[in-house]
LUMRO-419030 format. One record per residue: residue in three letters; x, y, z of N, C-alpha, C, O, CB in turn. Coordinates in Angstrom, 1 decimal. Last residue first. Glycine has a CB too. Layout:
REM residues N
{ala, {X, Y, Z}, {X, Y, Z}, {X, Y, Z}, {X, Y, Z}, {X, Y, Z}},
...
REM end
This chain:
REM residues 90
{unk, {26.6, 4.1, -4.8}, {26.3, 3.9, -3.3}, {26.8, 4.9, -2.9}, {26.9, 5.1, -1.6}, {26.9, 2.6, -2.6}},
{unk, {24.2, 2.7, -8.0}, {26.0, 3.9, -7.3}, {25.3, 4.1, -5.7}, {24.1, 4.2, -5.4}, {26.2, 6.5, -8.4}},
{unk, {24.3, -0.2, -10.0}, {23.9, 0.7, -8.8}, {25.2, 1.6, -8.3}, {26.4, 1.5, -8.2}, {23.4, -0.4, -7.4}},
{unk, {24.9, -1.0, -13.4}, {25.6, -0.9, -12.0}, {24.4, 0.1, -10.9}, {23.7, 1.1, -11.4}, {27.4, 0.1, -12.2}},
{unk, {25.1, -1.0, -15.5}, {25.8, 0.3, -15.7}, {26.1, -0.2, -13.8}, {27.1, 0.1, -13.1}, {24.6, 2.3, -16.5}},
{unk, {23.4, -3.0, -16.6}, {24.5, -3.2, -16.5}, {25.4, -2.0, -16.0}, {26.6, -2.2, -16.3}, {24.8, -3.6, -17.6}},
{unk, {21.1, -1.4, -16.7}, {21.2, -2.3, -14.8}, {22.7, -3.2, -15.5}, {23.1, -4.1, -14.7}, {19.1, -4.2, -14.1}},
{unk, {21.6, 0.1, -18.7}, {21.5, 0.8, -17.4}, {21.5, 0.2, -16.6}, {21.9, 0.7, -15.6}, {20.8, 1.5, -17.2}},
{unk, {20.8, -1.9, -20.5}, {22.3, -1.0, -20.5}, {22.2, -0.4, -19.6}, {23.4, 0.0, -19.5}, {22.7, 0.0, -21.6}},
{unk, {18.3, -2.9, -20.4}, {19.6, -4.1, -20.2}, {20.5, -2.8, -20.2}, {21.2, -3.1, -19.2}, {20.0, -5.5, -21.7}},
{unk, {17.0, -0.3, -21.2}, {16.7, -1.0, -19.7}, {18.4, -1.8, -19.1}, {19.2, -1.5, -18.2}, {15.0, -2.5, -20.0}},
{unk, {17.4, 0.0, -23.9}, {17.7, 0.8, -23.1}, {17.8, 0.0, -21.6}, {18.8, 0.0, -21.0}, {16.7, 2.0, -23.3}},
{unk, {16.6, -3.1, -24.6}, {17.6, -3.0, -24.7}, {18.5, -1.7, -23.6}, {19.4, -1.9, -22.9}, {17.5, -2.9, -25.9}},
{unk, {13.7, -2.5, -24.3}, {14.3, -3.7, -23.2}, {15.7, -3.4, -23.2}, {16.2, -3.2, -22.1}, {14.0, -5.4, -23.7}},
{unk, {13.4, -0.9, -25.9}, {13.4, 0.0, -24.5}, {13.9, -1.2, -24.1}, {14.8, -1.0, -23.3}, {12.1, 0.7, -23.6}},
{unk, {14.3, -2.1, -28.1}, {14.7, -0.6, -27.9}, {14.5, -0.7, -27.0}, {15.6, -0.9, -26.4}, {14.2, 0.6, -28.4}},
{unk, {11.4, -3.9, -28.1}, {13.3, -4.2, -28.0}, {14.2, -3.3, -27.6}, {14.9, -3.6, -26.6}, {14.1, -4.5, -29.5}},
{unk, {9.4, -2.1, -28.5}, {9.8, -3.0, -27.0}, {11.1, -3.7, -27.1}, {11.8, -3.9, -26.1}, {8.8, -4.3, -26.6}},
{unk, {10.3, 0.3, -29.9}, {10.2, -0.8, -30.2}, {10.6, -1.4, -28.5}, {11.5, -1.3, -27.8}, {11.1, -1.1, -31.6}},
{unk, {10.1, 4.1, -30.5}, {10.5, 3.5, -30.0}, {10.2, 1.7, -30.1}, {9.1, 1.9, -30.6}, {10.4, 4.1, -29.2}},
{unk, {8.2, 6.0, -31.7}, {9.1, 5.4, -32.2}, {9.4, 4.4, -31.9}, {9.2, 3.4, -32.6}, {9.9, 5.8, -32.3}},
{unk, {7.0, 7.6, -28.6}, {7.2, 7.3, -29.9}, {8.2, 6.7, -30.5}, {9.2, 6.8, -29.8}, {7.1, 8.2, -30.5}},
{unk, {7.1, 7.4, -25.8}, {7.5, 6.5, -26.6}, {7.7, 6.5, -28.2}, {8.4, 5.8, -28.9}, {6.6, 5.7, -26.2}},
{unk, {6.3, 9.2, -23.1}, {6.4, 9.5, -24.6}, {7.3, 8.2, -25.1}, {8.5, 8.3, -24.7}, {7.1, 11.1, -25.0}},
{unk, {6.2, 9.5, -20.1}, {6.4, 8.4, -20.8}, {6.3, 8.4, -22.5}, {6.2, 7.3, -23.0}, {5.5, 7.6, -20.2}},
{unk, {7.4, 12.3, -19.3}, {5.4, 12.2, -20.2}, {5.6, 10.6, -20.5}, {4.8, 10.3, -21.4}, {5.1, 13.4, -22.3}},
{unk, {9.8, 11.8, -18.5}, {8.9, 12.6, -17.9}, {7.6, 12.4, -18.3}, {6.7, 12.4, -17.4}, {9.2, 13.8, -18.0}},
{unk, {11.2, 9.4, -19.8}, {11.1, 9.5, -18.6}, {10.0, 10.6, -17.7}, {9.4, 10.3, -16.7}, {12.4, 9.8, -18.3}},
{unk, {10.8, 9.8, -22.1}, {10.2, 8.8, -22.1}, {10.1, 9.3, -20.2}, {9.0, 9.5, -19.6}, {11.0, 7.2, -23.0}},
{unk, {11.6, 12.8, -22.8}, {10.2, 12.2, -23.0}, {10.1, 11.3, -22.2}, {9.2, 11.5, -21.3}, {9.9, 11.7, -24.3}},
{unk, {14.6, 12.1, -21.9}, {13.6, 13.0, -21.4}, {12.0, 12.6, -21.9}, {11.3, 12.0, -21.1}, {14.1, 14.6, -21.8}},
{unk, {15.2, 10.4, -24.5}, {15.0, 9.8, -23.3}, {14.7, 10.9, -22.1}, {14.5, 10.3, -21.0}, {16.4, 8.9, -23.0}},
{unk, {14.8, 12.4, -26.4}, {14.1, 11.5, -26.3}, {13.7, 10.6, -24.8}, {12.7, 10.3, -24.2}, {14.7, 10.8, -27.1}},
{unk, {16.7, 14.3, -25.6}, {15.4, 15.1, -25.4}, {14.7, 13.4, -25.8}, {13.6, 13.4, -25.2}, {15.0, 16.8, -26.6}},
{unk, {19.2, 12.9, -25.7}, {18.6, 13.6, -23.9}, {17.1, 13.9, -24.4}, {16.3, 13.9, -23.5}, {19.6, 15.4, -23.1}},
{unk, {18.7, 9.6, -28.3}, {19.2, 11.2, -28.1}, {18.6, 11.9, -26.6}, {17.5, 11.4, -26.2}, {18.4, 12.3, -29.6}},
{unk, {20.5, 6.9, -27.1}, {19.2, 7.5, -27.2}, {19.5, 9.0, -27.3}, {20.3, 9.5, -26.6}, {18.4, 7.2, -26.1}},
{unk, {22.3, 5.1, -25.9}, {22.2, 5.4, -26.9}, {20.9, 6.1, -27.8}, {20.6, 5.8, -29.0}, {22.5, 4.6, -27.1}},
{unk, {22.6, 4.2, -23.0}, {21.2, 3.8, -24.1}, {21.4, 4.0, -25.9}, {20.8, 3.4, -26.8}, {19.9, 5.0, -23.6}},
{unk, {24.7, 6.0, -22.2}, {24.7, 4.7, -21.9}, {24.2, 3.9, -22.5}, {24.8, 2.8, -22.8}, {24.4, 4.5, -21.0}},
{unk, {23.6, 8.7, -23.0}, {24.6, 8.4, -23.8}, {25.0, 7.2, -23.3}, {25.8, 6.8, -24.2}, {25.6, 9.3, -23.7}},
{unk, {21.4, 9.5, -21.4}, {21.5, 9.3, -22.7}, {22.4, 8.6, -23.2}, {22.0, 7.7, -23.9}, {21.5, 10.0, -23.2}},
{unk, {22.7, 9.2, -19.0}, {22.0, 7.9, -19.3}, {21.5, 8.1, -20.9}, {21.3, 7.1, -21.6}, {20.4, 7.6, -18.0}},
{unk, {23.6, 12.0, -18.9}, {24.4, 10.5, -18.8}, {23.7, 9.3, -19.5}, {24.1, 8.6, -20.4}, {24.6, 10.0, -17.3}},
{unk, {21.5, 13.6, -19.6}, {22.6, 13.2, -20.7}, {23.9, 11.9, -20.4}, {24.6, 11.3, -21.2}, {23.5, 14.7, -20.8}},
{unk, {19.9, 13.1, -17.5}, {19.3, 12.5, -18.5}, {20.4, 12.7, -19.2}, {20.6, 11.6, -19.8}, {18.0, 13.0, -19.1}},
{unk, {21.9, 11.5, -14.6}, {21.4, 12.9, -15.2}, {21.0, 12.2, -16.7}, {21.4, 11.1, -17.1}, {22.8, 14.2, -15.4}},
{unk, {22.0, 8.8, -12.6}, {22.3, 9.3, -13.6}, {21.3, 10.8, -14.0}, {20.1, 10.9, -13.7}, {22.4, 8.1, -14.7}},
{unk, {21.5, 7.4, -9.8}, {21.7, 8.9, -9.8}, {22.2, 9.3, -10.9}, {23.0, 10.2, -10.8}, {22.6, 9.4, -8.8}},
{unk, {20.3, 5.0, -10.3}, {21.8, 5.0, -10.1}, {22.4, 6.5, -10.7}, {23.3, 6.7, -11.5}, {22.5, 3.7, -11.0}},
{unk, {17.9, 5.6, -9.2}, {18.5, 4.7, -8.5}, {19.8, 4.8, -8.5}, {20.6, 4.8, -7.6}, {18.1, 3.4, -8.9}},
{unk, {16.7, 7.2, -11.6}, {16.8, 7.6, -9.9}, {17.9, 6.5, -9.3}, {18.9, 7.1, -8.9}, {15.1, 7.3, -9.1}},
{unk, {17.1, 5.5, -13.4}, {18.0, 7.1, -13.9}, {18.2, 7.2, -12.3}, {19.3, 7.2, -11.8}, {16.7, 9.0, -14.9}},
{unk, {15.6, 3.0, -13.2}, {17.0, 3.1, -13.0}, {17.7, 4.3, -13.0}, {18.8, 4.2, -12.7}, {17.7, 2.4, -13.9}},
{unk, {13.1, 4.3, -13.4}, {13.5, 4.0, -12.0}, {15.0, 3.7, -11.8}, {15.6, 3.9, -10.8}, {12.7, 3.0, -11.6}},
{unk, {13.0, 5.8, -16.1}, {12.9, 6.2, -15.3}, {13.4, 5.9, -14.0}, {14.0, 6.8, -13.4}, {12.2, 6.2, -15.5}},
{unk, {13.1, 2.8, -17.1}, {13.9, 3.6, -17.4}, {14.1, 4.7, -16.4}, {15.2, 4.7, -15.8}, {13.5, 3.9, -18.6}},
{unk, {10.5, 1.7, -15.9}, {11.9, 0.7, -15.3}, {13.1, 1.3, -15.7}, {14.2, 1.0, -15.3}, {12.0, -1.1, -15.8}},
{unk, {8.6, 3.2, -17.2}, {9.2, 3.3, -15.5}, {10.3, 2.8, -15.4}, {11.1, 3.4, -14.7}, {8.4, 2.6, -14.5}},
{unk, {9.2, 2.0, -19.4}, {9.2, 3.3, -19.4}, {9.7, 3.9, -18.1}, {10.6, 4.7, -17.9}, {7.9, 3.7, -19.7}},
{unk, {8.9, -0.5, -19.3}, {9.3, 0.0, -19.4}, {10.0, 1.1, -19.3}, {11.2, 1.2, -19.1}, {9.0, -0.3, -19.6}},
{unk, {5.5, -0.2, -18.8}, {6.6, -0.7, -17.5}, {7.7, -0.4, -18.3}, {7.8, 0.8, -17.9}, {6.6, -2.6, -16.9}},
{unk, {4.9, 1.1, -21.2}, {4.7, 2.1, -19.8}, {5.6, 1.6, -18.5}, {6.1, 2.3, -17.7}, {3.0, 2.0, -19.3}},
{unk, {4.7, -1.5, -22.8}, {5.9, -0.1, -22.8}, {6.0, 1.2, -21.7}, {7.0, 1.9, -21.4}, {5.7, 0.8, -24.1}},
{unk, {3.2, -2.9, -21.8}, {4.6, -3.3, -21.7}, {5.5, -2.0, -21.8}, {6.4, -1.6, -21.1}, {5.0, -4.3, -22.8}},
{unk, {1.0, -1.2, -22.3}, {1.4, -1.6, -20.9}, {2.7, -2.2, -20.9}, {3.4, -2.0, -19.9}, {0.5, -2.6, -20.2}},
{unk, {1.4, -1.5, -25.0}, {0.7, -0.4, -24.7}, {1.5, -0.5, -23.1}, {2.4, 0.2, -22.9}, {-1.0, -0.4, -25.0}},
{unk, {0.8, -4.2, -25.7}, {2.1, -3.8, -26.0}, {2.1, -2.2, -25.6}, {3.1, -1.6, -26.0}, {2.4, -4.1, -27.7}},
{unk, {-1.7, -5.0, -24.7}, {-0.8, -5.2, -23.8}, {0.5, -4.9, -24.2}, {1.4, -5.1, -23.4}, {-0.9, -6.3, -23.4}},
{unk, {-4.3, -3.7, -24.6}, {-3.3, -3.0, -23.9}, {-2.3, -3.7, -23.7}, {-1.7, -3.4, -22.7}, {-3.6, -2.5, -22.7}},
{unk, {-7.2, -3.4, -25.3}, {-6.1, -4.9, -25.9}, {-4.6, -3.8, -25.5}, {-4.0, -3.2, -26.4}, {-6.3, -5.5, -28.4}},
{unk, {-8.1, -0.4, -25.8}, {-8.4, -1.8, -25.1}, {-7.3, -2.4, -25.9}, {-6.7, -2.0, -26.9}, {-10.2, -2.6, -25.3}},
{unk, {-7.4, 2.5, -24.0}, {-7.3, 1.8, -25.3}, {-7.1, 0.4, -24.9}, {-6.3, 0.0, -24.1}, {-6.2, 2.2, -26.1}},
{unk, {-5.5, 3.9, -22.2}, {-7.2, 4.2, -22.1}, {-7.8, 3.3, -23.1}, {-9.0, 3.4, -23.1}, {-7.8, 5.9, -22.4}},
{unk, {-3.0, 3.5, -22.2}, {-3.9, 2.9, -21.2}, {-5.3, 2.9, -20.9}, {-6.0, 2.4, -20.1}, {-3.5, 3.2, -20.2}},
{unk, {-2.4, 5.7, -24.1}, {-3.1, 4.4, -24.6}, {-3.5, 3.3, -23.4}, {-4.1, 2.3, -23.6}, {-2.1, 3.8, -25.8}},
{unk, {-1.6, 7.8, -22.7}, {-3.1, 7.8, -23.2}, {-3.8, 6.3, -23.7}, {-4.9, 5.9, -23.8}, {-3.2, 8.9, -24.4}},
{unk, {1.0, 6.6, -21.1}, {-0.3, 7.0, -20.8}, {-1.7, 7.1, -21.4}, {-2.7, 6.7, -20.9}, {-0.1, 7.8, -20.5}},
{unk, {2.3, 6.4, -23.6}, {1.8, 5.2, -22.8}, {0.9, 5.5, -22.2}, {-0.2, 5.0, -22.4}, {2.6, 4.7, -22.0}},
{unk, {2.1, 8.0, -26.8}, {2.1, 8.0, -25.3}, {1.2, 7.2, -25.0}, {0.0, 7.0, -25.4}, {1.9, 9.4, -24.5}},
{unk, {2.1, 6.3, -29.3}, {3.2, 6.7, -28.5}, {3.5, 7.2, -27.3}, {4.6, 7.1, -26.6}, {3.6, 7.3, -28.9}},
{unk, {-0.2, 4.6, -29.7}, {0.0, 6.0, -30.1}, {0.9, 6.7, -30.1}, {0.8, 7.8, -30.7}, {-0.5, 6.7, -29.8}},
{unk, {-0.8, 1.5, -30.0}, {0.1, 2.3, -29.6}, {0.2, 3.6, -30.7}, {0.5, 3.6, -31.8}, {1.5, 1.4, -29.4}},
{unk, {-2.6, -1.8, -28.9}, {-2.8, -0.3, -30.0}, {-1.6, 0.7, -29.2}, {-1.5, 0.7, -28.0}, {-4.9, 0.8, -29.9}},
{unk, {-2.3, -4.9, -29.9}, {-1.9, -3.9, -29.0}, {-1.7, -3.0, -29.8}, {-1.2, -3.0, -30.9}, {-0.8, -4.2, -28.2}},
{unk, {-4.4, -7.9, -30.5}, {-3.7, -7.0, -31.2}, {-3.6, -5.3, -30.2}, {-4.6, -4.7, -29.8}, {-4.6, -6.9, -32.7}},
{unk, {-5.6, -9.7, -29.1}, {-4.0, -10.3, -28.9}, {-3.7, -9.0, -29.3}, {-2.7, -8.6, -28.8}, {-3.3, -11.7, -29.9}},
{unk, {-8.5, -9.4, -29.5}, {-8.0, -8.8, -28.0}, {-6.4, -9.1, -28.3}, {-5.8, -8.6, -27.3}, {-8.6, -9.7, -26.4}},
{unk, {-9.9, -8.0, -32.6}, {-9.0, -9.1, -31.9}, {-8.3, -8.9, -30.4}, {-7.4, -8.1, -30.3}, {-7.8, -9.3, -32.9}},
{unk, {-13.2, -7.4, -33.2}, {-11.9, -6.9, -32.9}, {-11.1, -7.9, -32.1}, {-11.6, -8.5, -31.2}, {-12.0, -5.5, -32.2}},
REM end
């Protein structure tokens, strides 16, 4: 079995239990760094839906169960890039 090749089931969490983790772990940081911008710049999941372009019950997954399905490390880098453009709120 090849260690370069990353197994993804869609939740990040369970596949941290799954060897060759690393598109698996990319998406879990991710996942957080979605999560940690919602907190930081006090958006509600229908705001930051609609900044991402993501439907609220998706970007609710990702944020509460880290649920990923579908989703593509471009997608979330992208979700990510649109919210630390959105700014910190003071």
């Amino acid at each position: 079995m090849r260690d370069d090749i990353g197994y993804d089931t869609g939740n990040v969490v369970g596949d941290r239990r799954l060897p060759g983790l690393s598109v698996a772990q990319m998406k879990a940081d991710a996942a957080l760094a979605i999560a940690s911008a919602l907190h930081e710049r006090d958006l509600s999941i229908e705001q930051a839906a609609t900044i991402v372009g993501l439907e609220p019950g998706q970007l609710r997954g990702i944020v509460s169960r880290g649920r990923v399905d579908g989703l593509s490390l471009e997608q979330l880098g992208l979700a990510i890039e649109r919210l630390e453009r959105r700014g910190r709120t003071s």
